[in-house]
C-alpha positions in Angstrom: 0.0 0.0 0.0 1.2 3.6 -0.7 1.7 5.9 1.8 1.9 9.5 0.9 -1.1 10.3 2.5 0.7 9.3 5.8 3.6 11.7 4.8 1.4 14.5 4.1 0.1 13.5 7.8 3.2 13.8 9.2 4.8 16.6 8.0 4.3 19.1 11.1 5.5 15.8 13.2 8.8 15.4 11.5 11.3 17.2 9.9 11.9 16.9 6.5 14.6 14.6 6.4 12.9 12.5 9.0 9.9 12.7 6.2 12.1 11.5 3.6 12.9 8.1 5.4 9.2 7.6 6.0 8.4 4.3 4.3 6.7 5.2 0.5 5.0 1.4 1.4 3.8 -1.0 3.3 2.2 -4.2 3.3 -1.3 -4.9 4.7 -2.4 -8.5 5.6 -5.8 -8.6 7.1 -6.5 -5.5 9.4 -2.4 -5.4 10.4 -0.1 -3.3 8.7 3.7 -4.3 8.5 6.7 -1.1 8.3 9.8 -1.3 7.6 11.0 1.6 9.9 14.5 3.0 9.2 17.2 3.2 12.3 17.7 7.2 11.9 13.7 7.3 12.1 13.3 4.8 15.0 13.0 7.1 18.0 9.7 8.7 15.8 8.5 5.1 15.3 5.1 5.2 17.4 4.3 8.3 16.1 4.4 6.9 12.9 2.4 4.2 13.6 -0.4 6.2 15.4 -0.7 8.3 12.8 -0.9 5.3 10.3 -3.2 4.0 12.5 -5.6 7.3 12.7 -5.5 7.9 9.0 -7.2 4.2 8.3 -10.0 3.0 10.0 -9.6 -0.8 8.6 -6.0 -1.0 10.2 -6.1 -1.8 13.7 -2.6 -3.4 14.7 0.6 -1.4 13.2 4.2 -3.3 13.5 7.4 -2.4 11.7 10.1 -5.6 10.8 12.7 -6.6 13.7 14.1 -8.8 11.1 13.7 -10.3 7.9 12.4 -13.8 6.9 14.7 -16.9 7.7 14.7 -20.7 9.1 13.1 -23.4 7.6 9.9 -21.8 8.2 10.4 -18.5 6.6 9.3 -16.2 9.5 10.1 -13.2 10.5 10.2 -11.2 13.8 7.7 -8.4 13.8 7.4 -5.6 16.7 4.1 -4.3 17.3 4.0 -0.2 17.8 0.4 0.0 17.8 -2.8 -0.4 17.9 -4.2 -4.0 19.5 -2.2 -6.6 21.1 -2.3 -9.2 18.3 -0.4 -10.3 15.5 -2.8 -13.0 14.1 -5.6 -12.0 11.2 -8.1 -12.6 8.6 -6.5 -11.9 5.4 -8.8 -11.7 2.2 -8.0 -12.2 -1.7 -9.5 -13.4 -4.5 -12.7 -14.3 -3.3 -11.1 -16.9 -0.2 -10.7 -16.1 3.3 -7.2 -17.1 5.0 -6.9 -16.7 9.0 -3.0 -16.4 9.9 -0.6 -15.6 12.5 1.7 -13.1 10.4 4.8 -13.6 12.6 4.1 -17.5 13.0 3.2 -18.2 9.3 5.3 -17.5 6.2 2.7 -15.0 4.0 3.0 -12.4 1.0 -0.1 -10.3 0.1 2.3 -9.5 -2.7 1.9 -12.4 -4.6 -2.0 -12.2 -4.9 -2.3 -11.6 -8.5 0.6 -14.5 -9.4 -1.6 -16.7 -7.1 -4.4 -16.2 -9.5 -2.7 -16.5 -12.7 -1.4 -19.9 -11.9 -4.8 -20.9 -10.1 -6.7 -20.1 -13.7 -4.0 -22.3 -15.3 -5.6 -25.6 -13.7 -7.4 -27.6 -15.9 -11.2 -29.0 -15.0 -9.9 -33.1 -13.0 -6.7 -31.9 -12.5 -5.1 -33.4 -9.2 -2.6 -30.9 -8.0 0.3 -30.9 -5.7 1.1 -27.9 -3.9 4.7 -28.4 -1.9 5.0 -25.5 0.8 1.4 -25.0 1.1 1.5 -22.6 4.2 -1.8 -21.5 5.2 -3.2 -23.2 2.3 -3.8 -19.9 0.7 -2.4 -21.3 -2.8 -4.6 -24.6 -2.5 -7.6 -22.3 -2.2 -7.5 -19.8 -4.5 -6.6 -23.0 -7.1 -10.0 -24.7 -5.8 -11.8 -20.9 -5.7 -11.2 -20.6 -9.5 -10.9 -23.6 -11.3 -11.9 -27.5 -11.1 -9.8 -30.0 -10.1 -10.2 -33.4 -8.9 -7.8 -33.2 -5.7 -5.5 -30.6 -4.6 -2.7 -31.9 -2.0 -0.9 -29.9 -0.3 2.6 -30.4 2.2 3.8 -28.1 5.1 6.7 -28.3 7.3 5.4 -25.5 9.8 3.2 -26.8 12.2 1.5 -23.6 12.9 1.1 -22.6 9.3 -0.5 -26.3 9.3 -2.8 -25.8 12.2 -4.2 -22.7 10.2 -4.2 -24.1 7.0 -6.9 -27.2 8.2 -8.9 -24.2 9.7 -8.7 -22.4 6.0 -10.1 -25.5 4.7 -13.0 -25.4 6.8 -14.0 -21.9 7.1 -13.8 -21.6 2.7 -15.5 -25.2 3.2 -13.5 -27.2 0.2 -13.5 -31.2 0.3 -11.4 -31.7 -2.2 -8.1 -30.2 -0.4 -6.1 -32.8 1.4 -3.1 -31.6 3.5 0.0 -32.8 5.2 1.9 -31.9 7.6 6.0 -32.2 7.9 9.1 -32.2 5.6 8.3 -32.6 1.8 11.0 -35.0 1.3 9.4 -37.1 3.9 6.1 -37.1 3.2 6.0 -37.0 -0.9 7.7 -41.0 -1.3 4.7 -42.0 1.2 1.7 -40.8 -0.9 1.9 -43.2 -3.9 1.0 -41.4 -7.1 1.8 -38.9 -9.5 0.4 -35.6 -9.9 -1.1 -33.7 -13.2 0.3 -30.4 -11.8 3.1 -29.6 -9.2 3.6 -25.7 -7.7 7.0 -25.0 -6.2 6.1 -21.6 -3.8 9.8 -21.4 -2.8 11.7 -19.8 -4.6 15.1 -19.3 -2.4 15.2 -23.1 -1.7 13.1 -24.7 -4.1 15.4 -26.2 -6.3 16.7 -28.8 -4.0 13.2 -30.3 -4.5 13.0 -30.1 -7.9 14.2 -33.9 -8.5 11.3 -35.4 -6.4 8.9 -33.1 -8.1 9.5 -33.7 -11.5 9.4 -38.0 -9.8 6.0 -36.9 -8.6 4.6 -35.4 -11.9 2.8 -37.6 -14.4 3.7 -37.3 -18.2 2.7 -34.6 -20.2 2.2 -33.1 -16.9 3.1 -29.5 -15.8 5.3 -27.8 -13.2 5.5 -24.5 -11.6 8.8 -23.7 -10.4 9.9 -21.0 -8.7 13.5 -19.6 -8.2 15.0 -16.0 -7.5 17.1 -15.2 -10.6 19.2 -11.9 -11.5 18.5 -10.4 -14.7 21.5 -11.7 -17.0 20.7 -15.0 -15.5 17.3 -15.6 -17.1 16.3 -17.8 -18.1 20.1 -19.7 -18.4 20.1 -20.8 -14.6 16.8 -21.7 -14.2 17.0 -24.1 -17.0 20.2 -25.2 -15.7 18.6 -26.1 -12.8 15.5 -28.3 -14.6 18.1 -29.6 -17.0 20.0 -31.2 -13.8 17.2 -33.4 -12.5 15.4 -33.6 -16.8 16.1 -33.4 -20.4 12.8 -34.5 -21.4 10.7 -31.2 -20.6 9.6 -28.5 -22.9 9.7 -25.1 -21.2 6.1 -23.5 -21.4 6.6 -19.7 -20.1 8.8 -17.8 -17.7 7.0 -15.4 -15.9 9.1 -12.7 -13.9 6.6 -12.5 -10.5 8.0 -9.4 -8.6 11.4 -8.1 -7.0 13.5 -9.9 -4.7 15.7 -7.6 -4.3 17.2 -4.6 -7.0 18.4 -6.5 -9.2 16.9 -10.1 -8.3 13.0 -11.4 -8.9 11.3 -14.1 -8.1 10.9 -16.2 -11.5 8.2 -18.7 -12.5 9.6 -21.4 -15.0 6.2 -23.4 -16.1 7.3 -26.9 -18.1 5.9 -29.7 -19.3 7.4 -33.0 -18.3 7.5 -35.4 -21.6 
């Protein structure tokens, strides 16, 4: 979300330098809004926030980052400046409900429209494997907007788990099936082979990519996702497939945000022959 109204807000509260560091966005899951506050802006943090806070009505918790996502679960510390005790919500997008703990549960709103655009991919009796399910946000929007037999999906975060079997229930789907625990684990135990497999990892995802290519049937399709700098698409990617595959013919490449300056987050779609 932009926030030049929030500057224009602020500007008998800070000086203009201090306005200059104010974050031009922010992200908003739910009713909770997450800054990234600068350390030469800190000391004005809570006046930030209460401002932010003041200026939207749907807001009602405002944190800033403590640090940035890591671990095998992806999470990230979060410090709440104002606003209500509480760092879990109910996050809404494309026409699903998802209840989350956003420090306790890996989660972009960012990635909203991508979650679409592979969601209207699915074929009508697909079954579809989604590894890294999360809160099953992914699985849903999939069963929201198209029709497949069975989706499955695999999470190693017992929390994100916990709320992803609550997702289920409260978008009341019967054709999502999930798992909890380590994907290398528990994809040898469930004994077939998928018509579609979605990779949502992009900074480790790759070091699955041999079991999900074993766990896609043929002529079936795989999203897989990887952070790539410019000059290196779409060489490394397909260095990567080309590891595990030869027999694959590469379907799209679809650039799904920044990472970083001069790294995105890629999607390689291909078809396993």
């Amino acid at each position: 979300m932009q926030s030049q109204d929030l500057k224009l807000a602020l500007k008998d509260k800070l000086t203009k330098k201090q306005l200059f560091l104010v974050p031009s966005a922010y992200d908003t899951i739910g009713d909770i809004a997450i800054l990234e506050i600068k350390p030469e802006i800190e000391k004005k943090e809570k006046i930030i926030a209460e401002t932010l806070l003041k200026l939207h009505k749907n807001l009602k918790v405002i944190t800033k980052k403590v640090k940035k996502h890591s671990g095998i679960y992806r999470l990230r510390k979060l410090k709440i400046l104002a606003g209500e005790k509480r760092k879990h919500t109910l996050y809404k997008e494309n026409e699903i409900k998802v209840k989350l703990d956003v420090e306790k549960c890996y989660f972009s709103p960012r990635l909203s429209t991508e979650r679409l655009r592979v969601a209207n991919k699915v074929k009508k009796g697909e079954s579809v494997l989604v590894m890294f399910s999360g809160t099953a946000v992914y699985p849903l929007v999939i069963a929201r907007h198209s029709k497949p037999k069975e989706i499955v999906g695999i999470e190693i975060n017992p929390t994100a788990h916990k709320y992803a079997e609550e997702n289920i229930k409260l978008n009341k789907f019967k054709n999502i099936k999930l798992y909890k625990g380590d994907v290398k684990e528990i994809l040898p135990k469930i004994k077939k082979k998928f018509d579609r497999v979605l990779m949502p990892y992009p900074m480790h995802g790759k070091s699955f990519l041999d079991l999900a290519i074993k766990k896609t049937k043929k002529n079936g399709i795989l999203h897989f996702y990887i952070f790539l700098n410019e000059k290196d698409i779409p060489k490394a990617g397909k260095e990567e497939i080309e590891k595990y595959t030869k027999k694959y013919k590469l379907l799209k490449i679809q650039k799904c945000g920044k990472f970083s300056p001069y790294k995105y987050r890629v999607r390689f779609d291909f078809k396993i022959l």
